[in-house]
C-alpha positions as CSV (number, residue, x, y, z in Angstrom):
1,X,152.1,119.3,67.3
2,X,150.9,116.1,68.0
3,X,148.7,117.0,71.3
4,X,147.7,119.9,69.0
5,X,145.9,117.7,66.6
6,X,144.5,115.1,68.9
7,X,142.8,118.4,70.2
8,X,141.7,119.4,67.2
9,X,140.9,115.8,66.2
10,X,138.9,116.1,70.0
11,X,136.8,118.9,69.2
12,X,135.7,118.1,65.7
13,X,134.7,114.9,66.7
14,X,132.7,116.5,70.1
15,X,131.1,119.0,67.4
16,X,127.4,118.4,68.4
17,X,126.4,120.8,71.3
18,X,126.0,119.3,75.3
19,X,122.2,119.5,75.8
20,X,122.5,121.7,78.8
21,X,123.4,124.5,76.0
22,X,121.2,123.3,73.5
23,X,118.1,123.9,75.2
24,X,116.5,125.4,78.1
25,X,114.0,123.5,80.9
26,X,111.3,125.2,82.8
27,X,111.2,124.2,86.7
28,X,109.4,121.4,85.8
29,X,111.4,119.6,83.7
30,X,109.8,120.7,80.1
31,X,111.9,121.8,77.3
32,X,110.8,125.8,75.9
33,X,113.1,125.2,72.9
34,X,115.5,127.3,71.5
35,X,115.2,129.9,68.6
36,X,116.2,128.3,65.1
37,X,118.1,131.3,63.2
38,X,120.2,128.9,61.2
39,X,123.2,130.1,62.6
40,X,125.6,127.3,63.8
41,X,125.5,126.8,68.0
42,X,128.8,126.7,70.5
43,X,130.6,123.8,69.7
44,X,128.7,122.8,66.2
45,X,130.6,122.2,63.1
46,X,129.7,124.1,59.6
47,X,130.6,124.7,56.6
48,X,132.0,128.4,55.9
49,X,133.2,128.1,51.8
50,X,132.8,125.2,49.7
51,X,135.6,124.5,47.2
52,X,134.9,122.0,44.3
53,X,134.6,119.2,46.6
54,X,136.0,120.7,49.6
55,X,134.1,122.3,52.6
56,X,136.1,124.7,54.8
57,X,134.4,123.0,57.9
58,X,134.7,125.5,61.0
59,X,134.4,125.0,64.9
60,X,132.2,127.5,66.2
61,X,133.5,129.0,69.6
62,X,133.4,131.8,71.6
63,X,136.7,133.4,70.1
64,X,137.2,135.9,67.7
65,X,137.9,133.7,64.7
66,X,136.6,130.0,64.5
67,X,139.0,127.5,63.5
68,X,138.8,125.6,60.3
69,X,140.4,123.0,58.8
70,X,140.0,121.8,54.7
71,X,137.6,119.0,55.0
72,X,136.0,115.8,52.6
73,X,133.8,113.2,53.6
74,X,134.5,110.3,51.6
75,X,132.1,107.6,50.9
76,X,131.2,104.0,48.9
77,X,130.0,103.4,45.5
78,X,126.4,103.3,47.5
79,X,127.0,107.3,48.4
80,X,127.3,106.1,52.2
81,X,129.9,108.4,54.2
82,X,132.7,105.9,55.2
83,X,135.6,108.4,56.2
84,X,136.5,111.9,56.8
85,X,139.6,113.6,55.8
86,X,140.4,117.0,57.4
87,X,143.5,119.3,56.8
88,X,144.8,122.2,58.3
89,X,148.9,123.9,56.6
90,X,151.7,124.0,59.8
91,X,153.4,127.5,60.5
92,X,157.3,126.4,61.0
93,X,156.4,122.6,61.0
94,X,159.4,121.6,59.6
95,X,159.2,118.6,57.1
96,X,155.3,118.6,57.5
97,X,153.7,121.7,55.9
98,X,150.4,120.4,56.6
99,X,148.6,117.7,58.8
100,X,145.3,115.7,58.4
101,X,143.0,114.1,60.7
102,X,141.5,110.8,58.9
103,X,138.7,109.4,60.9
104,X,137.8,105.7,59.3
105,X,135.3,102.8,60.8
106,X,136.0,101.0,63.7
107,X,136.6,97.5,63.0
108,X,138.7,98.5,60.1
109,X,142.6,96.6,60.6
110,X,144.8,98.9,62.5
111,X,148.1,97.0,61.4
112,X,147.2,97.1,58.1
113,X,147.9,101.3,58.4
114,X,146.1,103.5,56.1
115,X,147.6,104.1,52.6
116,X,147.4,107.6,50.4
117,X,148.5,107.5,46.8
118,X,147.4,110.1,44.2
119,X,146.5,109.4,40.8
120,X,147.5,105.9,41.0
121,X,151.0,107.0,42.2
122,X,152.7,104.7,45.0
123,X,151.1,105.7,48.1
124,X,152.5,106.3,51.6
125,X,151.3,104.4,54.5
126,X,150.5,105.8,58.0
127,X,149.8,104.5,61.1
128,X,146.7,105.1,63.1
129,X,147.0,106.8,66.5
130,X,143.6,105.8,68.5
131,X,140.5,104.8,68.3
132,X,136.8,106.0,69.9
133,X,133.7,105.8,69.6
134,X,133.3,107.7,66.0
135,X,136.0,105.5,64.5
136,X,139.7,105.2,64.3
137,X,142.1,108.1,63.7
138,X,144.8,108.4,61.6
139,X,146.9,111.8,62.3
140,X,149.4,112.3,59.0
141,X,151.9,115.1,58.3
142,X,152.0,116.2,54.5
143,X,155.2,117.1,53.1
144,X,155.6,120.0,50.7
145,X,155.9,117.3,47.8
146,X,152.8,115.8,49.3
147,X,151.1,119.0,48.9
148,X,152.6,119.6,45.7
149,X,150.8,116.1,44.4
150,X,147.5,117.3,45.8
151,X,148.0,120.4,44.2
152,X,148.4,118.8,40.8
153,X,146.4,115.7,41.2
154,X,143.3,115.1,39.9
155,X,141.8,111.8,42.6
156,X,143.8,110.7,45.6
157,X,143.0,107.6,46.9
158,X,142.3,106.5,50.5
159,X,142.8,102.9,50.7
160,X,142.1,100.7,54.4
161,X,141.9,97.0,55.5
162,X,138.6,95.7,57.4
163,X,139.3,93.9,60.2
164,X,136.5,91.4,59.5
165,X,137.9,91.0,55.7
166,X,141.5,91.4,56.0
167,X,142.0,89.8,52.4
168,X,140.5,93.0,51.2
169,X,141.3,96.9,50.8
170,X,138.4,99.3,50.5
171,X,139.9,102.5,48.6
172,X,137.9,105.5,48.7
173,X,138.1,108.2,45.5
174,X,138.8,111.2,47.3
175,X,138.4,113.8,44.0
176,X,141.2,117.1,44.1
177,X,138.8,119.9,42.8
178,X,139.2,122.2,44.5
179,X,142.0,121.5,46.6
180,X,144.2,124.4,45.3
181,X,142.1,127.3,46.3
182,X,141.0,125.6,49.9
183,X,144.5,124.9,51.0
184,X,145.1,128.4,50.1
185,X,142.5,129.8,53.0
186,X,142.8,127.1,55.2
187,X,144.1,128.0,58.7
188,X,147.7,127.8,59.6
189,X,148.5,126.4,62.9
190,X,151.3,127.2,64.9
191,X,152.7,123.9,66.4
């Protein structure tokens, strides 16, 4: 399951297309440009359904069926985007009915972990797995009483350390509208 999400985690975060497919060169070097029909190139990420404040955010690829995943970007009291949350449910996964791919900054305090809580419920805290150039990833399994809390909540909270302020937490409103109905079409992924 693991290598599963980092590969997931992979090709969302390579979702902008290699310039080689993007556009075409005449012999000498000049760009002709490609047609703009609005639909979404190999490799591109877009948004199939919304849901309250959930996109069902797609891969496009060469297969049959793209894959999605239950996504929210979640941002500051300024409106800035700060972190992505990402969710896809598990076929057979055991404890873990579900899993998420949180992206936050770099420079945010790895020890520290990354905490969810729901309505102001104690959270759970989960490590973070690596780190790129995006930011650094947290991969989390959800439980079926995690899901159940989603389900029912109304605001789960995303709560991190920064590295260069680790006397404070940044917590980031992640609103549940929604939820319900995009966890219900959301892919399942066999692990």
């Amino acid at each position: 399951m693991l290598r599963y999400l980092m590969s997931l985690s992979t090709l969302a975060l390579l979702a902008t297309p290699l310039p080689v497919i993007a556009q075409q060169t005449a012999g000498s070097g000049l760009d002709l440009g490609q047609p703009v029909d609005g639909s979404p190139q190999l490799g591109e990420r877009y948004s199939k359904d919304k849901y309250g404040d959930w996109d069902l955010a797609c891969i496009k690829t060469e297969a049959e069926k793209d894959p999605c995943s239950l996504l929210q970007i979640l941002k500051d009291e300024s409106g800035n985007a700060i972190a992505e949350f990402s969710l896809f449910r598990l076929a057979d996964g055991g404890q873990a009915v579900a899993a998420a791919t949180v992206v936050v900054p770099l420079e945010t305090l790895l020890p520290a972990q990354l905490t969810l809580s729901i309505d102001g419920a104690s959270g759970k805290r989960y490590n973070y797995s690596f780190c790129n150039q995006l930011g650094c990833v947290a991969q989390i399994g959800l439980t079926a009483s995690d899901i159940d809390a989603l389900v029912k909540g109304k605001v789960a909270t995303l709560s991190l350390v920064p590295a260069v302020a680790p006397d404070q937490v940044v917590s980031l409103k992640m609103p549940l509208n929604g939820f319900t109905v995009g966890y219900s079409v959301v892919d399942v992924v066999k692990n």
